[in-house]
MIDOSE-1310 file (N, C-alpha, C; in nm, 2 decimals, decimal comma, always signed):
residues 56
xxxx	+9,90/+9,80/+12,98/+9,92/+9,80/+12,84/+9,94/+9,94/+12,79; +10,04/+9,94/+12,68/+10,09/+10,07/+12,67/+10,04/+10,08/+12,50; +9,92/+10,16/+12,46/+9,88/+10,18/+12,34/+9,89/+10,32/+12,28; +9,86/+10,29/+12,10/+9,89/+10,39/+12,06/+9,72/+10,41/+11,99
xxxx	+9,68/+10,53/+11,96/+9,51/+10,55/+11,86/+9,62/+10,63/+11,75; +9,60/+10,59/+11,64/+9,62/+10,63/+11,52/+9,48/+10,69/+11,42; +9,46/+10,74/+11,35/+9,37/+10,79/+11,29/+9,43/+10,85/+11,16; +9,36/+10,80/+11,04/+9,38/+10,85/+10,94/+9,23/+10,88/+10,86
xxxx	+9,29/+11,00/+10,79/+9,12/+11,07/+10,71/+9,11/+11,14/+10,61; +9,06/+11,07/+10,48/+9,11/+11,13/+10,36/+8,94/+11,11/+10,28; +8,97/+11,22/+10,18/+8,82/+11,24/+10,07/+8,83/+11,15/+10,04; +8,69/+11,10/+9,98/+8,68/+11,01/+9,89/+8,62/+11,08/+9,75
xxxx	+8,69/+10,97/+9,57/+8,69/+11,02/+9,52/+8,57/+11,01/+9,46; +8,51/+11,14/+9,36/+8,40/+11,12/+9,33/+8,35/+10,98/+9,20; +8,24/+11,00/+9,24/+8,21/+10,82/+9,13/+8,26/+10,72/+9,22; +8,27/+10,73/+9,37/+8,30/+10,59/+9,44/+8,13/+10,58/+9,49
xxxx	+8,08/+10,46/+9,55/+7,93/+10,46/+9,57/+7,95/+10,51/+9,75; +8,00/+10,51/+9,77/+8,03/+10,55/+9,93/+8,00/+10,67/+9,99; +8,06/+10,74/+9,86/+8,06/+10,87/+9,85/+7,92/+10,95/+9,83; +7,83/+10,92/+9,84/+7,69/+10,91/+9,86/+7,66/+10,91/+9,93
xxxx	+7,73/+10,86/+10,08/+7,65/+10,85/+10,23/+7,76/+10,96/+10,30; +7,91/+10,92/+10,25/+8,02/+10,97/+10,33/+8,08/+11,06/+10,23; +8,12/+11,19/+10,29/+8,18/+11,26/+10,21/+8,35/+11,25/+10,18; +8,40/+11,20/+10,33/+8,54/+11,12/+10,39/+8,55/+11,03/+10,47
xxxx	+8,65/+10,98/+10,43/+8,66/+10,81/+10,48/+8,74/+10,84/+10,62; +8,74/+10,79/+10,77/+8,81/+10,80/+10,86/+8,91/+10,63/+10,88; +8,99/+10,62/+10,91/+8,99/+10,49/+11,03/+9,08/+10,54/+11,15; +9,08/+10,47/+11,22/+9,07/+10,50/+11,34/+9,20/+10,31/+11,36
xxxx	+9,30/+10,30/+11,42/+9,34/+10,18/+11,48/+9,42/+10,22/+11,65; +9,41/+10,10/+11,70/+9,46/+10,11/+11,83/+9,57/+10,04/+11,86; +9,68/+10,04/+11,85/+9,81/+9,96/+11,83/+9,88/+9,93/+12,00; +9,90/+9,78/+12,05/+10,00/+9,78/+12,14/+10,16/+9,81/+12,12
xxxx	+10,22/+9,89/+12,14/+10,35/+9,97/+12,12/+10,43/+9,84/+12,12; +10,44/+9,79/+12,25/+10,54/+9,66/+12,28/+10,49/+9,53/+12,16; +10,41/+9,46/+12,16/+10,41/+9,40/+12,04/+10,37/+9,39/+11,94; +10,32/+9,52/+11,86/+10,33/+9,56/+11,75/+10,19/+9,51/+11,66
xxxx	+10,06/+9,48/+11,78/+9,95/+9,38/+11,73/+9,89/+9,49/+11,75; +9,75/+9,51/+11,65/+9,60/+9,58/+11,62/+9,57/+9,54/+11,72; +9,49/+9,62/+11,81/+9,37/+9,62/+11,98/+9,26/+9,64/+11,89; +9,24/+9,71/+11,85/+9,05/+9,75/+11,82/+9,14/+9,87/+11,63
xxxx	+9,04/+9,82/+11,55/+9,03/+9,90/+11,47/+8,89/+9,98/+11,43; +8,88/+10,05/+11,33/+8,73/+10,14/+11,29/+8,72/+10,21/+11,21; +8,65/+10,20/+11,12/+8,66/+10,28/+11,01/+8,50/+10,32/+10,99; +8,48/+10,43/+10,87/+8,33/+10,51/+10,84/+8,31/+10,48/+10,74
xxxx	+8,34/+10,37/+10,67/+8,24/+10,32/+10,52/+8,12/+10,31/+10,55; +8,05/+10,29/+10,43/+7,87/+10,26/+10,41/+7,83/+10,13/+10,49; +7,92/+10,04/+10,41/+7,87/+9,93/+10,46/+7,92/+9,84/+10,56; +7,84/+9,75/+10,61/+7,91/+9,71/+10,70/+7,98/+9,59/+10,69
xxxx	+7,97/+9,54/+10,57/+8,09/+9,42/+10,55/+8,26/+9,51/+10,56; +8,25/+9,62/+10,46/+8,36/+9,72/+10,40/+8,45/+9,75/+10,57; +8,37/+9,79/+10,63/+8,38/+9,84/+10,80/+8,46/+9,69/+10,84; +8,41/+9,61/+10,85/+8,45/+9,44/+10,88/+8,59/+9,45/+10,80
xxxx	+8,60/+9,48/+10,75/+8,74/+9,44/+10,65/+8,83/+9,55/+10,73; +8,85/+9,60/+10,77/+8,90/+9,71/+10,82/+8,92/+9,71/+10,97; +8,80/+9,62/+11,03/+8,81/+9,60/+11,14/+8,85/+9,45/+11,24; +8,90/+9,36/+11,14/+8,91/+9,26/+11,15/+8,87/+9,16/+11,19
């Protein structure tokens, strides 16, 4: 299997409640090149529903 790791990572703005535990937000996805489907995704929110949404 031929994959890609993508990673994106940006502040978060102040007055968000997240911004309390995390100072920046990461995610993180793992993409198969050939059919164009999410392998594993991941992200650094607080919570872990927010993380679930992100991670499918």
């Amino acid at each position: 299997m031929n994959t890609y790791l993508i990673a994106g990572h940006a502040k978060l703005p102040q007055g968000m409640a997240a911004r309390n535990v995390y100072d920046s937000l990461t995610i993180t996805l793992e993409l198969d090149v050939k059919y164009g489907v999410v392998i594993d995704a991941d992200c650094t929110l607080a919570t872990e529903h927010a993380g679930g949404f992100f991670a499918g």
